[in-house]
N, C-alpha and C positions, 0 to 999 in steps of 0.2 A: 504493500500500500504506500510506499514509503514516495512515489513520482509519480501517484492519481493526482495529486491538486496540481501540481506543476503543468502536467498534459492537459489538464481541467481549462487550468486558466491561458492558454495558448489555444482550445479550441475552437473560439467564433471565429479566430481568424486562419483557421487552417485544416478545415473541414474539406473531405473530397470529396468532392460534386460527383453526382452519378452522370451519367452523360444524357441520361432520356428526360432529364430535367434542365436541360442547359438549352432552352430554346422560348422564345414568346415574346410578350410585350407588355408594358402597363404595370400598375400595381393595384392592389385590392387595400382599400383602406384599412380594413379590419380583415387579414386573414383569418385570426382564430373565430371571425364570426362566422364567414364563410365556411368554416371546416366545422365548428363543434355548434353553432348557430347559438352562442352566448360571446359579448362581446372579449376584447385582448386583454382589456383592464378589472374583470371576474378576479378576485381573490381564492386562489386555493390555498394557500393556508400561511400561518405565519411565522417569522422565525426571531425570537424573541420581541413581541410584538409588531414585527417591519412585516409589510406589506407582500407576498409575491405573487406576482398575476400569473392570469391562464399564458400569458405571451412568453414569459418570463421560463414558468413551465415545461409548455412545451414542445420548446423549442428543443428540449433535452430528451423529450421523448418522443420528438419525433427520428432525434438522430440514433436514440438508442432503439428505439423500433424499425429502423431501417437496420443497424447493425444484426440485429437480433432475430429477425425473417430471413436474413439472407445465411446466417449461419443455422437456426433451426430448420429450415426447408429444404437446406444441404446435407440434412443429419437423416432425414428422408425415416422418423421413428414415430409419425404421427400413424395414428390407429382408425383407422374408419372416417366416421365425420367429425373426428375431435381435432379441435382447434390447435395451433403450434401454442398458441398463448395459455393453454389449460395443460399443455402438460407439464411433466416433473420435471425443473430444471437443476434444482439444489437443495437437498434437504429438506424433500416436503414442499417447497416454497415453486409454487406453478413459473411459468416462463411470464407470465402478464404480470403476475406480481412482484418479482425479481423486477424485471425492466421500467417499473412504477417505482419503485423503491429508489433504482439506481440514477434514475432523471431526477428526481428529489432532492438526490444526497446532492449531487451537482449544483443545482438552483439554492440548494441552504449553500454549500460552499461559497458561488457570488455574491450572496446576501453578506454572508460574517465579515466577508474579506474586506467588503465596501463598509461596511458599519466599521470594524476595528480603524479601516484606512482612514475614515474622516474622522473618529476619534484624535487617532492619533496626531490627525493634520496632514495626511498623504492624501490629497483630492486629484480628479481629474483636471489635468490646467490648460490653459489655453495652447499652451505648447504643445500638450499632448492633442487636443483636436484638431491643430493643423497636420500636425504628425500624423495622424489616422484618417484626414482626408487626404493627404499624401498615399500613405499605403492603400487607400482606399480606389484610387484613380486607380494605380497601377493595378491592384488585384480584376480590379471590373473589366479592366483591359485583358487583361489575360484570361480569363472567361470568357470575352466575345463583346463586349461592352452592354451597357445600361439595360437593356432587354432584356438581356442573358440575367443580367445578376438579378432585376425583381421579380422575374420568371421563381428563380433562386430560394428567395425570401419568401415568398409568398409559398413554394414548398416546405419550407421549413416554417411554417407559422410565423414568422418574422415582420415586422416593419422597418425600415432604415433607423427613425430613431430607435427601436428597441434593439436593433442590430449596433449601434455604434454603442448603447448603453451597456451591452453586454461586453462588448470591445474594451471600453474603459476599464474596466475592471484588471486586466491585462495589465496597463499604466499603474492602477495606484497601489497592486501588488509588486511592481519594480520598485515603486518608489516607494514603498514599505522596505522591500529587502535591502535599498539602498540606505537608506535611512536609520534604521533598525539596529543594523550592524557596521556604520560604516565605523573608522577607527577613531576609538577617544572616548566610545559610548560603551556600558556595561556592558553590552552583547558581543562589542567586538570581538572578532575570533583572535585567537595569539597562536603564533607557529606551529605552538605545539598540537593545535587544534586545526588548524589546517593541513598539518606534516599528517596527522592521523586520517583527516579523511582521506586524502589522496592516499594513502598504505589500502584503507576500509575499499577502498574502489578499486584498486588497481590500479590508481594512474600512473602515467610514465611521461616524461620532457626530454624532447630533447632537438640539437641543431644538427644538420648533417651539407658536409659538403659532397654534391653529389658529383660526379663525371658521367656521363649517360654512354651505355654501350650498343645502345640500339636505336635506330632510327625512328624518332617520333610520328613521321608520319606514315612510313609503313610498315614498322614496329617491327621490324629487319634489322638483325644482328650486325652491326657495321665490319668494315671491310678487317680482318686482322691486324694488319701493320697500322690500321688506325687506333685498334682499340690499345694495343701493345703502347699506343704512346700515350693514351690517357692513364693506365699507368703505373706510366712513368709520371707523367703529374701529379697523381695522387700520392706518388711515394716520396717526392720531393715535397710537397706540401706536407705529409705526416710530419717527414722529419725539419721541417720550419718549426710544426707545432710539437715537435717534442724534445725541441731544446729550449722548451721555457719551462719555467719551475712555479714563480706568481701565478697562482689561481687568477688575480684581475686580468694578469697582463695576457694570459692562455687565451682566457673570453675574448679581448680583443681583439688579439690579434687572428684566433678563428674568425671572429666579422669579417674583419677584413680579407682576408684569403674569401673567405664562403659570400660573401656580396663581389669579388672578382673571378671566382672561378667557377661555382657551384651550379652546373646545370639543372636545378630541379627547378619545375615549372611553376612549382609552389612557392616558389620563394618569396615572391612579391607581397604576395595575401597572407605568408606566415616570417614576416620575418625574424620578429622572437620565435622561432622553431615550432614545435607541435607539441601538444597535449594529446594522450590517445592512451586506450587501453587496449586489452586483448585482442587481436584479430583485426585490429584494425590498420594495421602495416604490414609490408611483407614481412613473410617470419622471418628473416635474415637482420633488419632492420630492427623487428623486435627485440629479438633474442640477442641481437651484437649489444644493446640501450640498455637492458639488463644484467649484463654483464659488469657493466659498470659502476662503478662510486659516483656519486653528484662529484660533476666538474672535471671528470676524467674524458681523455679521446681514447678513442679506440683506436687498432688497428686497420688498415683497411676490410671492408667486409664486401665481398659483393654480392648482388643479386640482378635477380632478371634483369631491373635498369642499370644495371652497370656497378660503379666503385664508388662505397660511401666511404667517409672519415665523418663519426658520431662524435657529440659529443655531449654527454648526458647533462640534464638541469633536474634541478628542484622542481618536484613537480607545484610543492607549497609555495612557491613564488611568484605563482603565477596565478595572473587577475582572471583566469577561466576556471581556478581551481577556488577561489575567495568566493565569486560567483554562483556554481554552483553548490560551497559550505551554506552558503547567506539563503538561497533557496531551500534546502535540507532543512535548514534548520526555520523556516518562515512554514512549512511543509507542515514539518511538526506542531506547530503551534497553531495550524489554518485544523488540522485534524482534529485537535483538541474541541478547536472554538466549534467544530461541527460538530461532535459527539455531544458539545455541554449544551448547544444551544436549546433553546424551550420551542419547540411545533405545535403548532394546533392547527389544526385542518378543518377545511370547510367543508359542508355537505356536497359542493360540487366536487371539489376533490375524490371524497369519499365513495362519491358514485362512478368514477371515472372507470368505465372497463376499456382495455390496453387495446383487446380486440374489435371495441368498437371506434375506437377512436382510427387506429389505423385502417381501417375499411373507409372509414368518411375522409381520411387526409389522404387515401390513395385515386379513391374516387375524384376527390379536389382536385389532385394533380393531375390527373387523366382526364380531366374537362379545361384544365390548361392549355394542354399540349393540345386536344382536340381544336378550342378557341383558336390556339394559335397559329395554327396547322390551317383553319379556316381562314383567316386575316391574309394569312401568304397568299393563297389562291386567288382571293379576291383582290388583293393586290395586284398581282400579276394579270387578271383581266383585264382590272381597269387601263393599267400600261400599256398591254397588245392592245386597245382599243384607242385610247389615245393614239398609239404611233399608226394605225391604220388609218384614221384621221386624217394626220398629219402627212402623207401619204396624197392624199384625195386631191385635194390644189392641184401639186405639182404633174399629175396623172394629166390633170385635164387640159393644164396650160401646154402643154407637148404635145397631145391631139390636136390643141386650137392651132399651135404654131404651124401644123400639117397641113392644113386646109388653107385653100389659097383665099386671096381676098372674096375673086367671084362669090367663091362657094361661103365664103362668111355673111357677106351680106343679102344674099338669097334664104340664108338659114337665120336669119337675124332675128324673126319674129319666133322664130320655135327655138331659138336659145334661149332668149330671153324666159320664155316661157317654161322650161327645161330649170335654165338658171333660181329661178323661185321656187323647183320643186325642190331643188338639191338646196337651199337655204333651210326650207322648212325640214327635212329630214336631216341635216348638221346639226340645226338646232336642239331639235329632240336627243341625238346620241350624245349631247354636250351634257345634256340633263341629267341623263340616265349617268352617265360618268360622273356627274359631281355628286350623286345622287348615292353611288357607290363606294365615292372619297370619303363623303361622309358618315357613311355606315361601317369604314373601314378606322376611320376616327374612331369612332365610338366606342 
C-alpha cells in the first residue's frame, strides 16, 4: 500500500484513454445528470464533515469500473446470468462492492489531502493554474484536441472545472511535500535517513563515461580497428583518472573527461549521472556500480554499447532520492488521515448498485459516439452539397461561352426564362444547407 496515494494523486492527469472514446464534440453541462439523472453536485457522503459530490465520486468509479470489467470478463468465471459485479472477488466481499469501496477510499484521499493542504497553508496558487493550463493545452493536443478531450470528460462523468479541481490536488500535495520537509523544519530528513531509504529501495548512482561500440543508427557493431581504438581511449582516460587520490579532485576531473569524451546519449538530460534500481540498466553497468564504494571508478566494463569507466555516487545525495523520502513519508501520513477520517454516507450513496451505474455510463457513452458518428455524416453532406453548388456557375458560364452570339440572342427569351428557374431552385438548396448547418450546431 505503501505508493497507492502517490499513483492516486498523479491520476487525473494520467489516465489512459480507451481509444472508442476518443472521438465527438461538445460538452454536457451536467454529465453525472445525464448518466445517473441526479445532478454532479448530489452529496454522497462526507469526510469529516466536507462535502463530496456525485462528480467528485464518480469519476473514480467510473475508472475503476472500467478497470475492473475489462479484467473480470477476461477471467471468463461468471456462471449463467450472474453479473461480473455479484461475484466473489475477495473474501466474501462481491466485485461491485470491492470497486464501490475502492473509488471511495480515493475521493476520501482528495478530500484529507486538500483539507490538511489548506490547513497547513499549501493552496492551489495562481502559478499553479497557469501551470495546469499549460499542461493542459498540451495534453488536449495530444489527444486530438478540444472535441477529443470533452468527448473524454463527459465519459468519465467529469466537467472541466471539476477536472482541473481534481488536478489541483496534485499541486498542493507537492507543495505539502515540499514544504513539510524541506531542510531546517522538524521533519527534515538527515543523511542518515535518506542513506537508509535509498539501502530500503535498492537504489544505486552513478556517472559513466561511455565510448559507444556500435552504430547508433543501425545498431551495427563498428568496424574493429575502430572499436580497438576506442579502447585505447578509454584506457588512457582510466589511467588520467586513476592517478588522482582527492575524492573532490577524482569528481572533477571525471566531469571533465565524461562532458568531452563520453558518448552516451543520455548525457544531456542526466548530467549529474543516474539514479536506478534493479533491472533497470544493463546488467554489466549494474553489477560493474555495485561493485563499488561511493566515489570509486571502476575499471573499464563493457557491454553491448561498448566501454564504460563508472563511477559510483551516493545515492542519499541526490535530490530524486530526498524527493521521493519526502513522498514516502507524506504517503504515510495521507494513509493515516484516510483511515482516521469520520464518513457518513448519504442514502444516494447507499443505494448506488456498481452494476447499475455502469450499464447507464456505458449506454451514455454509446449515445456519444452514436451522436457523434451522426454530426460527421451530416457534416460531410452538407460540404459535398455546398461544393456541388459551387460547381453550378462555373458549368454554365463555359456552355454560355460555346454558343455563338446568333444562337445567344435567339435563345435570349428562354434563358432568361431558364435563368429564374435555376434562381428559385439555388435558393431552396441554400436553405436546406443552412438548415443543416444549423442542426449540425446544435
Amino acid at each position: 500500500m505503501k505508493n497507492w496515494i502517490r499513483r492516486a494523486l498523479g491520476a487525473a492527469m494520467a489516465l489512459t484513454l480507451t481509444a472508442g472514446l476518443l472521438s465527438g464534440c461538445g460538452s454536457a453541462e451536467d454529465p453525472v445528470q445525464e448518466v445517473m439523472g441526479y445532478p454532479g453536485s448530489t452529496v454522497m457522503f462526507t469526510v469529516n464533515g466536507s462535502d463530496v459530490t456525485a462528480e467528485e465520486y464518480l469519476f473514480w468509479l467510473a475508472q475503476y469500473t472500467d478497470q475492473a470489467s475489462a479484467y473480470l470478463t477476461s477471467m471468463g468465471n461468471v456462471e449463467g446470468d450472474q453479473s461480473i459485479w455479484d461475484m466473489d472477488f475477495y473474501n466474501g466481499t462481491t466485485a461491485g462492492e470491492s470497486v464501490k469501496q475502492t473509488a471511495q477510499q480515493y475521493a476520501i484521499l482528495y478530500n484529507v489531502v486538500t483539507a490538511h493542504g489548506e490547513e497547513g497553508g499549501y493552496t492551489y496558487t495562481d502559478e499553479d493554474k497557469a501551470d495546469f493550463q499549460e499542461s493542459l493545452s498540451a495534453q488536449v493536443e495530444q489527444m486530438g484536441g478540444d472535441e477529443v478531450f470533452e468527448t473524454w470528460l463527459k465519459s468519465m462523468c467529469l466537467t472541466r472545472e471539476g477536472f482541473e479541481n481534481m488536478s489541483s490536488v496534485t499541486y498542493i500535495n507537492q507543495h505539502m511535500a515540499d514544504g513539510m520537509y524541506r531542510e531546517g523544519t522538524d521533519l527534515a530528513p538527515t543523511p542518515e535517513d535518506l542513506r537508509t531509504y535509498a539501502d530500503e529501495n535498492d537504489y544505486l548512482a552513478a556517472k559513466h563515461i561511455l565510448l559507444l561500440t556500435v552504430d547508433q543508427t543501425t545498431q551495427e557493431a563498428l568496424p574493429q580497428e575502430e572499436i580497438d581504438q576506442k579502447r585505447a581511449t578509454a584506457e588512457d582516460l582510466l589511467a588520467q583518472l586513476q592517478a588522482i587520490t582527492d575524492p573532490a579532485e577524482l569528481e572533477t576531473k571525471f566531469d571533465e573527461l565524461m562532458n568531452q569524451y563520453s558518448e552516451d546519449t543520455g548525457l544531456e538530460a542526466n548530467p549529474d549521472g543516474y539514479v536506478f534500481t534493479s533491472g533497470q540498466m544493463v546488467e554489466p553497468f549494474e553489477e560493474g556500480t555495485r561493485a563499488l564504494d561511493y566515489g570509486q571508478i571502476s575499471d573499464i566494463v563493457e557491454s553491448d554499447y561498448g566501454f564504460h569507466i563508472i563511477l559510483r555516487l551516493d545515492p542519499a545525495e541526490d535530490e530524486t532520492i530526498r524527493a521521493d523520502w519526502q513522498f514516502s513519508q507524506l504517503n504515510e501520513l495521507s494513509t493515516q488521515w484516510v483511515d482516521e477520517a469520520e464518513i457518513v454516507t448519504t442514502e444516494t450513496y447507499d443505494n448506488l448498485d456498481v452494476g447499475d451505474f455502469y450499464d447507464k455510463l456505458t449506454a451514455y457513452r454509446d449515445a456519444l459516439n452514436t451522436t457523434d458518428e451522426a454530426v460527421e455524416e451530416e457534416t460531410e453532406q452538407v460540404e459535398q452539397s455546398t461544393d456541388a453548388q459551387a460547381e453550378e456557375p462555373q458549368s454554365q458560364e463555359t456552355e454560355g461561352d460555346a454558343q455563338s452570339e446568333e444562337a445567344q440572342s435567339e435563345e435570349a427569351q428562354s434563358d432568361e426564362g431558364q435563368s429564374d428557374a435555376q434562381d428559385t431552385q439555388s435558393q431552396g438548396t441554400a436553405e436546406e444547407a443552412g438548415d443543416g448547418q444549423s442542426d449540425s450546431q446544435a
